[in-house]
Rosetta silent file (secondary structure, phi, psi, omega in degrees, C-alpha in Angstrom):
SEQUENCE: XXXXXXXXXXXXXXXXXXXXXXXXXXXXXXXXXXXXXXXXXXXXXXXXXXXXXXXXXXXXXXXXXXXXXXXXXXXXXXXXXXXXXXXXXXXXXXXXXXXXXXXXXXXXXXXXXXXXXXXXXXXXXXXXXXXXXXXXXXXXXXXXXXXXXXXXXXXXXXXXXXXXXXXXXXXXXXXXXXXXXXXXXXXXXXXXXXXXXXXXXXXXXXXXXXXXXXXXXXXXXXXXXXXXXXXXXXXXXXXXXXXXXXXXXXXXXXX
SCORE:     score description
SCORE:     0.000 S_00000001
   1 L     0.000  -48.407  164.059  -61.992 -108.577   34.229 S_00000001
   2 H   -37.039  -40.857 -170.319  -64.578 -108.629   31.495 S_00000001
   3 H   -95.170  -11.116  176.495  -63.985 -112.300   30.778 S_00000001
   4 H   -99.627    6.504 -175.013  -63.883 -113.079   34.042 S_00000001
   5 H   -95.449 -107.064  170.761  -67.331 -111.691   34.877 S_00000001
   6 H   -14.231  -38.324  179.844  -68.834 -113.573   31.562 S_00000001
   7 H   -76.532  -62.369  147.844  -67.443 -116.597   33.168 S_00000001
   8 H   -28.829  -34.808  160.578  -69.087 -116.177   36.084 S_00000001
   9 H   -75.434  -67.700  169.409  -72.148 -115.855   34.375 S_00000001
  10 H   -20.008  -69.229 -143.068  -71.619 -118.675   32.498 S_00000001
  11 H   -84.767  -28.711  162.683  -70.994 -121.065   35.302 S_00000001
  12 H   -52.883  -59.207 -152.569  -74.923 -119.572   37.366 S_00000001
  13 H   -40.275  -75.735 -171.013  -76.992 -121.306   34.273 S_00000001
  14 H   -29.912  -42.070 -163.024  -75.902 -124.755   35.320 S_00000001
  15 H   -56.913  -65.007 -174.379  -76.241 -123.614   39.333 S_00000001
  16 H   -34.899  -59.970 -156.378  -79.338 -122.036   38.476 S_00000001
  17 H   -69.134  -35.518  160.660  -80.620 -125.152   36.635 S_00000001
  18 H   -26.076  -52.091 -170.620  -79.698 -127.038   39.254 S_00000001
  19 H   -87.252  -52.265  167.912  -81.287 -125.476   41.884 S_00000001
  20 H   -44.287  -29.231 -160.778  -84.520 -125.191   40.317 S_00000001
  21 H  -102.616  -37.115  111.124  -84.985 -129.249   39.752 S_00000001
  22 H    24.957  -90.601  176.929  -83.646 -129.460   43.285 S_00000001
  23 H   -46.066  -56.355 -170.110  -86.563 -127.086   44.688 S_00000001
  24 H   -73.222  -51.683 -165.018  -89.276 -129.058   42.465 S_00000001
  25 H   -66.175    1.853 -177.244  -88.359 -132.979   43.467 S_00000001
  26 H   -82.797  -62.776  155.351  -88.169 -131.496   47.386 S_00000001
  27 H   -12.533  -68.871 -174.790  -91.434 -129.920   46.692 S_00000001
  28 H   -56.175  -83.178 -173.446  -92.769 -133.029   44.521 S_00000001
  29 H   -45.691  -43.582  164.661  -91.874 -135.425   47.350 S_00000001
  30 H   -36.507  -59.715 -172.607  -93.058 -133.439   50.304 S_00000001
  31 H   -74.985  -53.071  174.707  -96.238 -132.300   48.798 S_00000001
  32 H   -94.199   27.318  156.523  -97.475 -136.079   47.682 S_00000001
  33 L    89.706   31.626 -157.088  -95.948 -138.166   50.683 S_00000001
  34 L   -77.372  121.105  161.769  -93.381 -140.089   48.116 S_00000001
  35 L   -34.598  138.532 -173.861  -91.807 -143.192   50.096 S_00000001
  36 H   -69.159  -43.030 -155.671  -88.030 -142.300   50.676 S_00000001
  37 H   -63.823  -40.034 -176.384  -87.620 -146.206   49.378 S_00000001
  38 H   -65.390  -73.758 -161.528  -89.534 -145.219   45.845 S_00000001
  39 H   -80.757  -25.811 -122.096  -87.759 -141.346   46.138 S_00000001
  40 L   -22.608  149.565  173.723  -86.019 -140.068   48.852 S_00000001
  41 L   -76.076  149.563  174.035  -85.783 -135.874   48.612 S_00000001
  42 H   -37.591  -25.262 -173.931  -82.951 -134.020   48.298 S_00000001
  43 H   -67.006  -71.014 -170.283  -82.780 -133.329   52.140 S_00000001
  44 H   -15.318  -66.216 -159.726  -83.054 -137.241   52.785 S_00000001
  45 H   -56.320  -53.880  154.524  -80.135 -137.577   50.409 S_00000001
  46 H   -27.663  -72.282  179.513  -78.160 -134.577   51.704 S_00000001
  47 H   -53.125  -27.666 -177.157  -78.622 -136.263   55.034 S_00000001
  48 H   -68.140  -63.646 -164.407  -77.301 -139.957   54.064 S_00000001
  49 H   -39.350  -23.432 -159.786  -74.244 -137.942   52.642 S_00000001
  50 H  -103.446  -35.604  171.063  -73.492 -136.460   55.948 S_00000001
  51 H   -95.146  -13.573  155.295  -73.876 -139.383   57.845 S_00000001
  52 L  -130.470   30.823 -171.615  -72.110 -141.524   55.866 S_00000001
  53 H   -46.493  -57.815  167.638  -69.685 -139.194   54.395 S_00000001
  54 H   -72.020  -10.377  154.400  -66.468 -141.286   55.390 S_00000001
  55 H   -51.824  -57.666  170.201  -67.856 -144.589   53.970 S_00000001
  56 H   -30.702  -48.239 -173.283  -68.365 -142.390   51.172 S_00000001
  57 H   -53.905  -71.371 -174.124  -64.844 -141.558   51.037 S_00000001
  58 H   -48.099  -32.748 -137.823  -63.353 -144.708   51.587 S_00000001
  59 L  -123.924   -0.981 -164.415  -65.515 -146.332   48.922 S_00000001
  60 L  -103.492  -46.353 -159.328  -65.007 -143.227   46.106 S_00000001
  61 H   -54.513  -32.017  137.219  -60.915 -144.198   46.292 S_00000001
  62 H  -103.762   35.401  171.951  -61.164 -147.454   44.337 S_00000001
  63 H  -120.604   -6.704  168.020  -63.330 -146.890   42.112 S_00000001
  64 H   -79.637  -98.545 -115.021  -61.039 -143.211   41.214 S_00000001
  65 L   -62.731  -43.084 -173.423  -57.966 -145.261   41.113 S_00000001
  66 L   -77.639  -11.473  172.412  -59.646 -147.995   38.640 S_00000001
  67 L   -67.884  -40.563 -153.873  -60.991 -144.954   36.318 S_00000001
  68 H   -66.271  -48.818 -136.125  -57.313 -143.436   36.517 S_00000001
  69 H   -83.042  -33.256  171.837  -55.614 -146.423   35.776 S_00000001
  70 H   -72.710  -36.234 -154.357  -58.349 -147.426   32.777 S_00000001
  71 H  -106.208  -39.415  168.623  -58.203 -144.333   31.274 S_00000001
  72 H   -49.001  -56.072 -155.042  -54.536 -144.043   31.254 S_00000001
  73 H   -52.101  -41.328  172.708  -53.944 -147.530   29.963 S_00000001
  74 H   -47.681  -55.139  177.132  -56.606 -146.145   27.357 S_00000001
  75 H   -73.231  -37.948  172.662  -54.435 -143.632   26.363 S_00000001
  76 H   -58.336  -54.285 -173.803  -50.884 -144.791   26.408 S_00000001
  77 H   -64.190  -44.127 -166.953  -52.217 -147.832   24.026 S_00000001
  78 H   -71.092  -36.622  177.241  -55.022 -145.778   22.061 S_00000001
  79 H   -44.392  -68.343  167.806  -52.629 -143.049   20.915 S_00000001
  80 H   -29.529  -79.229  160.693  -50.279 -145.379   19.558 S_00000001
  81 H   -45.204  -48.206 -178.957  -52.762 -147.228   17.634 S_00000001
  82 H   -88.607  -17.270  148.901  -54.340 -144.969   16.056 S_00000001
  83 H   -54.407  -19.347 -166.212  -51.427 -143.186   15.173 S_00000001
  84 H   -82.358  -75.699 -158.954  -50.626 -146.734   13.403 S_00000001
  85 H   -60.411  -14.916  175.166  -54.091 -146.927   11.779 S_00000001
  86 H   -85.934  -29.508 -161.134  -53.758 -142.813   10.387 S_00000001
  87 H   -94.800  -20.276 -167.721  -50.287 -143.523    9.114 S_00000001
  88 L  -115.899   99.077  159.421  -50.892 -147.365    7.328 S_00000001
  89 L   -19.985  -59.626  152.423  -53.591 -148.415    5.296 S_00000001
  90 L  -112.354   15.008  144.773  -53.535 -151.788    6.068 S_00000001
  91 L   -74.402  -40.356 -170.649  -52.953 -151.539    9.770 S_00000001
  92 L   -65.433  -29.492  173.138  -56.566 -149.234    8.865 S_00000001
  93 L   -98.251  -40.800 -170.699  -58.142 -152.209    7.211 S_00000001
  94 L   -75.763  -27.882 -153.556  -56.683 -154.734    9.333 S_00000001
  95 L  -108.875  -51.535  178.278  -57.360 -153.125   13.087 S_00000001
  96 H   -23.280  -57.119  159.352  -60.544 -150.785   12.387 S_00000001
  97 H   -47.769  -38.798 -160.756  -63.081 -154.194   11.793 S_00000001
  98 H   -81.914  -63.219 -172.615  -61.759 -155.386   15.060 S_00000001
  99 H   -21.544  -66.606 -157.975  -62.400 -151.961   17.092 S_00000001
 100 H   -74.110  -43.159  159.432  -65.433 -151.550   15.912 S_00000001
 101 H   -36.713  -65.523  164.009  -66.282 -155.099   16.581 S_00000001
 102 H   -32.781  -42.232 -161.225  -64.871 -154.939   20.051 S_00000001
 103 H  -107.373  -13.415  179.070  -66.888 -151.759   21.078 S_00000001
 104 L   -99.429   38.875  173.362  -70.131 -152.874   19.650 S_00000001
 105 L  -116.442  100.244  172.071  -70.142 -155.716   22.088 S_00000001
 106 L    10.062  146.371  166.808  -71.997 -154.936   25.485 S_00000001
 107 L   -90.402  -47.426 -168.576  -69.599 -154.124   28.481 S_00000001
 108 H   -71.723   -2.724  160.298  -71.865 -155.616   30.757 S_00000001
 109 H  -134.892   50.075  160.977  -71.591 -158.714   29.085 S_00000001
 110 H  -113.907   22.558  175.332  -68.298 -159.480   28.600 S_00000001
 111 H   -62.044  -37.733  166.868  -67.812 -158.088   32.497 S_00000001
 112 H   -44.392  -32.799   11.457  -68.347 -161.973   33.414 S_00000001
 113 H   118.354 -107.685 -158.634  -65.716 -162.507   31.147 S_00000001
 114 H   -54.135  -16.123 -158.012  -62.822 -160.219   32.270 S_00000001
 115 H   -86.075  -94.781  178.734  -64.120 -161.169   36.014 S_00000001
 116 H     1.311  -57.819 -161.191  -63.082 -164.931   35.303 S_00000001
 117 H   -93.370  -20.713  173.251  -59.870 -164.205   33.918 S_00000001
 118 L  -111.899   34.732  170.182  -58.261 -160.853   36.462 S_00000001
 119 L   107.081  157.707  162.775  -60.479 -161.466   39.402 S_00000001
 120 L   -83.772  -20.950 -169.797  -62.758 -159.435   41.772 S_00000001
 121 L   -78.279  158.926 -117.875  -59.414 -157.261   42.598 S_00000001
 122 H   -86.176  -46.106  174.058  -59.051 -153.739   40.908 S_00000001
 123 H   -24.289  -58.503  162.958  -57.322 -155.714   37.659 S_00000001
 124 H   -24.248  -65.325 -170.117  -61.239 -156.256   36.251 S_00000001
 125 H   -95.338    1.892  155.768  -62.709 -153.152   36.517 S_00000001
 126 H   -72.799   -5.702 -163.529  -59.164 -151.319   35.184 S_00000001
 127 H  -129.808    7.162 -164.209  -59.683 -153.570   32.128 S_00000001
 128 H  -112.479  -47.570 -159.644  -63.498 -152.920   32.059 S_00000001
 129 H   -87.375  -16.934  152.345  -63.016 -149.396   32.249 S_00000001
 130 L   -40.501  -36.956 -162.695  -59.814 -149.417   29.660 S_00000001
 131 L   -88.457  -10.171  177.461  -62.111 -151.234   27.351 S_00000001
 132 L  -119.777   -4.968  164.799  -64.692 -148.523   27.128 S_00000001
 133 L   -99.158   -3.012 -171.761  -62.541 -145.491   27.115 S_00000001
 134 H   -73.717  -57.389 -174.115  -60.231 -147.077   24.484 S_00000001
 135 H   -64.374   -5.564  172.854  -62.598 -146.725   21.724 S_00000001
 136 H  -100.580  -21.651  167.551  -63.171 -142.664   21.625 S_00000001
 137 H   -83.709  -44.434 -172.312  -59.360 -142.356   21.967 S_00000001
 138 L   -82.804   -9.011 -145.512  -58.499 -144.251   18.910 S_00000001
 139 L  -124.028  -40.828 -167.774  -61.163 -143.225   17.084 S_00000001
 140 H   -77.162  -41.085 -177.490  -60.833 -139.494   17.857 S_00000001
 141 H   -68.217  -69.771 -167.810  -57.189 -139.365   17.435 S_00000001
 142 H   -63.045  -25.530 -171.287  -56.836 -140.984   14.155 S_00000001
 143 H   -66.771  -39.681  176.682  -59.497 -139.019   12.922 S_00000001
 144 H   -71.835  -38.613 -172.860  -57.393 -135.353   13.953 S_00000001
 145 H   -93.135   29.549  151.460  -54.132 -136.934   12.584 S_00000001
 146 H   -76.502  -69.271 -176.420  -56.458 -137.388    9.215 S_00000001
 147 H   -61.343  -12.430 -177.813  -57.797 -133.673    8.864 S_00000001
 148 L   -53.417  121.995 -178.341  -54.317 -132.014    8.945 S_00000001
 149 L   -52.895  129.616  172.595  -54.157 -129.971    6.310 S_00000001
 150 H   -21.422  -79.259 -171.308  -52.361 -131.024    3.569 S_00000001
 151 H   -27.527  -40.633  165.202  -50.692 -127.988    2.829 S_00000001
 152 H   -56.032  -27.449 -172.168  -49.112 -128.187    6.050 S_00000001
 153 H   -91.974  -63.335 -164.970  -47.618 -131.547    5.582 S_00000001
 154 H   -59.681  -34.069 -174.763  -46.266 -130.365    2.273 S_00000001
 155 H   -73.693  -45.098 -153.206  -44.875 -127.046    3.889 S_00000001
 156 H   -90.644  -49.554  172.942  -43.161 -128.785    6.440 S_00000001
 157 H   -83.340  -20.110  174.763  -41.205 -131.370    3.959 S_00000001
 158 L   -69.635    5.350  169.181  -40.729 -128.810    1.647 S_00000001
 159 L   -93.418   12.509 -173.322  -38.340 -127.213    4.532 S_00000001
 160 L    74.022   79.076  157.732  -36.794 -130.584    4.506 S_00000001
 161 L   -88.031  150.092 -176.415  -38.709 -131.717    7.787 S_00000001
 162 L  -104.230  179.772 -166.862  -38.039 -135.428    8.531 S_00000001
 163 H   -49.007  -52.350 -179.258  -40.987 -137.793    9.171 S_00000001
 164 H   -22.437  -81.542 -176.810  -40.430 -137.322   12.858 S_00000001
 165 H   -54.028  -61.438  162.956  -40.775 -134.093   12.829 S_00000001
 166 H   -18.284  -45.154 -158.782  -43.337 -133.620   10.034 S_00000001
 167 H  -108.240  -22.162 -173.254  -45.768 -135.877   13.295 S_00000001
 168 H   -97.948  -62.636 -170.791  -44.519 -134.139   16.178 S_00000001
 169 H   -70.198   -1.587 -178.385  -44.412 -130.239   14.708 S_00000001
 170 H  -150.800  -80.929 -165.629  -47.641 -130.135   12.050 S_00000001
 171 H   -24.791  -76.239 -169.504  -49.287 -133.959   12.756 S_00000001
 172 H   -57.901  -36.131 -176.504  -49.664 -133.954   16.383 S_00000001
 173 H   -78.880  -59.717  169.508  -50.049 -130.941   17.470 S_00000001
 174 H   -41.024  -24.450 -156.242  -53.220 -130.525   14.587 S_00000001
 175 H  -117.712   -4.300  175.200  -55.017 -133.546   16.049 S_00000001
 176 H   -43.471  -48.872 -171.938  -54.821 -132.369   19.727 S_00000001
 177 H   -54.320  -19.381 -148.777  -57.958 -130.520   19.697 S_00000001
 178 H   -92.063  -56.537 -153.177  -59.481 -134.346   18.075 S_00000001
 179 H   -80.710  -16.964  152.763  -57.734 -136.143   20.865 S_00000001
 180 H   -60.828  -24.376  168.769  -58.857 -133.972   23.721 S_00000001
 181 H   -94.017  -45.142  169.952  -62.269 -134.489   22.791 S_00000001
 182 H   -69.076  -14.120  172.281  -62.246 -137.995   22.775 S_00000001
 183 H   -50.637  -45.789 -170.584  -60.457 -137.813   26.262 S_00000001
 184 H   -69.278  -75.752  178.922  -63.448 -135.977   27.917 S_00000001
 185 H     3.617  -85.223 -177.629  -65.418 -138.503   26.378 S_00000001
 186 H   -30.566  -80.530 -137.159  -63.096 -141.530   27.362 S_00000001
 187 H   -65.034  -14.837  160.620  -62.540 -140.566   30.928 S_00000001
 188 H   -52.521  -78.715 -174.973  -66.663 -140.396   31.668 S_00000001
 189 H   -23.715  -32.940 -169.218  -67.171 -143.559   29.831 S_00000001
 190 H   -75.349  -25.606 -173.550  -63.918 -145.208   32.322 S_00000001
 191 H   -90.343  -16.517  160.279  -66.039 -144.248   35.140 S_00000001
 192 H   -64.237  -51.467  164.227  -69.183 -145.849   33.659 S_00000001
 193 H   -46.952  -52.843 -171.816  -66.596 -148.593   33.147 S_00000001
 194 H   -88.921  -49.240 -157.510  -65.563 -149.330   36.402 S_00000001
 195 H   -73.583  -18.135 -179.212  -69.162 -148.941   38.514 S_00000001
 196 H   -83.620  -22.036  160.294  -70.008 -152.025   35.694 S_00000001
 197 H   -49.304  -45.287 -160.752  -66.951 -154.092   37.240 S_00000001
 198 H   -99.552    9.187 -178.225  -67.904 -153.383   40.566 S_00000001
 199 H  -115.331  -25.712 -176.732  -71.635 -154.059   39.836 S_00000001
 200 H   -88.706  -48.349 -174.786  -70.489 -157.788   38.291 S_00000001
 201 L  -137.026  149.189 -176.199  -67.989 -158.814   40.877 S_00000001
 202 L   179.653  146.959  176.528  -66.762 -156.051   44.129 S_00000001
 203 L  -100.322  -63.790 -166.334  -65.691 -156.117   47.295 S_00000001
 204 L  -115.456  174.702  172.527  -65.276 -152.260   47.417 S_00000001
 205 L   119.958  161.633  148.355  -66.222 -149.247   45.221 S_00000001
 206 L   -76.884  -25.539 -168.194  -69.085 -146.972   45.014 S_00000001
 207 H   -52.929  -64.822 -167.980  -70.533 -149.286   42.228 S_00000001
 208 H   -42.852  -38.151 -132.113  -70.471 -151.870   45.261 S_00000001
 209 H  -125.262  -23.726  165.384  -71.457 -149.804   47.778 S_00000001
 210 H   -61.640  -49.922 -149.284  -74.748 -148.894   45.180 S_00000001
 211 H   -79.394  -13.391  166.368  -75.853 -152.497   44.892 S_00000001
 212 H  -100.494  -17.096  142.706  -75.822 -152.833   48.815 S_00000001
 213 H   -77.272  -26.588  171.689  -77.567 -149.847   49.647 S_00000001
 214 L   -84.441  -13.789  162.007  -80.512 -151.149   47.046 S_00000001
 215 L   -63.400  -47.260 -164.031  -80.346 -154.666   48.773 S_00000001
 216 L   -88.672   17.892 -170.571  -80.835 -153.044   51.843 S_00000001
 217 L    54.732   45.615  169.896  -83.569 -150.315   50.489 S_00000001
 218 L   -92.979   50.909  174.648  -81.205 -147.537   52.045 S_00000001
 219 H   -74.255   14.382  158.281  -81.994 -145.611   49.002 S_00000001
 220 H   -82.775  -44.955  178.506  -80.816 -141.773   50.352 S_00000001
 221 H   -57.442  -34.818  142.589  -77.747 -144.096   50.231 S_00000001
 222 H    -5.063  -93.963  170.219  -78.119 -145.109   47.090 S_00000001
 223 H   -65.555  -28.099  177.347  -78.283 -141.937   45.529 S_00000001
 224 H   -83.384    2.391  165.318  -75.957 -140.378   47.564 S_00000001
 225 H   -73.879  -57.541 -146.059  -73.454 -142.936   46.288 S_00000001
 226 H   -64.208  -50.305 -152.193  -75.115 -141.941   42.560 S_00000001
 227 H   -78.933    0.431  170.699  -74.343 -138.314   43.318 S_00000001
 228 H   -70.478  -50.871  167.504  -70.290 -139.076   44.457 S_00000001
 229 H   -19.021  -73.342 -170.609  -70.686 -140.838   41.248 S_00000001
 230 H   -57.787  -37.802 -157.456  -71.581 -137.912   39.136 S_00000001
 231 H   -71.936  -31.551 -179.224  -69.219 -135.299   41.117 S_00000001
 232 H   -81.086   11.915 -176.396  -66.481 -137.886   40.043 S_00000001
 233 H  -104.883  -40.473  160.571  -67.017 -138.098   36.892 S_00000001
 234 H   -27.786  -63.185 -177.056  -67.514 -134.059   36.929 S_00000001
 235 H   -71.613  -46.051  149.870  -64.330 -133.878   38.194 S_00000001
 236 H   -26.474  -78.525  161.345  -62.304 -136.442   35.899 S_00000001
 237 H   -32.432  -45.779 -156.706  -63.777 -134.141   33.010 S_00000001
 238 H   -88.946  -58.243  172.339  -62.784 -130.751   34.500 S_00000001
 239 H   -34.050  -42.260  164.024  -59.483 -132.349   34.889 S_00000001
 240 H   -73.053  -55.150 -175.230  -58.892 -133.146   30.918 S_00000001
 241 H   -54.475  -29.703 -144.032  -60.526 -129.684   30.429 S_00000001
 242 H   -89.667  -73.732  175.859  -57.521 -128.378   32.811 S_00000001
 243 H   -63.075  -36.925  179.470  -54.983 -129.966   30.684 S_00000001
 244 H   -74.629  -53.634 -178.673  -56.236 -129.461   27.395 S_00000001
 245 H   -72.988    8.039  163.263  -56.064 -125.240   27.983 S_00000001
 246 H   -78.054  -41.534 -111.753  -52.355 -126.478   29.503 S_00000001
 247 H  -116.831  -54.850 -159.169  -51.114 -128.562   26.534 S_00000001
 248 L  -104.009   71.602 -171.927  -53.379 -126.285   23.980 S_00000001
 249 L   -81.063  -22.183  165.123  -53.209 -122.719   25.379 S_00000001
 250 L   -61.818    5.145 -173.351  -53.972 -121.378   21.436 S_00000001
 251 L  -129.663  104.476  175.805  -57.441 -122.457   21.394 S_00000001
 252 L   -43.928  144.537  152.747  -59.374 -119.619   23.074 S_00000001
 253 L    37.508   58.212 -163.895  -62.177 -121.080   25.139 S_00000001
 254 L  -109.439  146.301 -165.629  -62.046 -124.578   23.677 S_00000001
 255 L  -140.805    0.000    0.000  -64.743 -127.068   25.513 S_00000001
């Protein structure tokens, strides 16, 4: 009951903080006239949401689906790899150069790029948003199946564990907390991923559905497209967080 109280507590700062910056830009706008086209106030915004709450809707469902689908693809592939690059040296010299090449090159401009070769259709921004959660999985991963402690690895073949095992029963399990962190990472970054697909080439999307409320200087629409944004990226995170206290129920109050 105690912890669930403390929790409770917890979870007011944010509300609180919330509410406060809330209060001042309503305030802010009110009190010095601010154009809704420079600002619009929280009401304004509140109000777009309400009135265009099933556009919203419609328009949140492929740009979730191209986050899901990026962020998996991140993981079934990133795991793998970087299990390769913790276990081999020279997969680790050969593959490492290239990541790190790969990720320090702009998203938005190799989105022209991937648009050319899968399209305006959901293939683009799944490979936009793969490409920017991929690097915090691999990176994060290999790093946790690095730190195991030795001792452990030695303890484990000295019961005669086989290799297998040794990576499923001491390896894997050691590097969770590592690979759960780059997931919350990843899966923001996929959704940051996708709104840049759907800002280069889009039919659909919120990303889409941004750049066409700022043509038409709807800007409570705008933002309330920003703020679907944010709750989906909120939720994507709480969702990893979800899973990580399934898959890792020893690590008390791990964030």
């Amino acid at each position: 009951m105690t912890k669930l109280l403390n929790n409770w507590r917890l979870a007011l700062y944010p509300v609180a903080g919330i509410v406060v910056i809330l209060v001042v830009w309503q305030l802010y706008t009110d009190l010095f006239g601010v154009s809704q086209i420079v600002l619009p106030s929280p009401t304004d915004i509140w109000g777009a949401m309400v009135k265009n709450n099933s556009l919203l809707l419609r328009e949140t469902w492929p740009t979730l689906l191209e986050c899901i689908y990026g962020f998996a693809l991140a993981l079934a592939l990133g795991i793998p790899i970087a299990v390769a690059v913790a276990n081999s040296r020279t997969l680790n010299l050969i593959l490492y150069p290239i990541l790190i090449a790969t990720q320090s090159i702009p998203k938005v401009a190799v989105a022209p790029i991937i648009l050319i070769w899968f399209g305006i259709g959901m293939e683009s921004k799944l490979a936009i948003a793969f490409l920017v959660a991929f690097f915090p999985i691999v990176v994060d991963t290999a790093t946790g199946l690095r730190a195991t402690p030795p001792g452990l690895i030695e303890l484990a073949r000295s019961l005669r564990a086989s290799p297998s095992q040794v990576f499923w029963k001491v390896q894997f399990p050691a590097a969770l907390p590592f690979i759960f962190a780059g997931s919350k990472v990843a899966v923001t970054l996929a959704v940051i991923g996708a709104v840049i697909g759907e800002f280069v080439g889009s039919n659909e999307g919120l990303g889409n559905l941004l750049l066409t409320a700022n043509s038409q200087l709807n800007s409570p629409l705008a933002w309330a497209a920003l703020v679907w944004l944010s709750a989906l990226g909120i939720g994507l995170f709480v969702i990893v967080v979800i899973a990580e206290k399934i898959f890792m129920p020893w690590a008390e109050g791990g964030h």
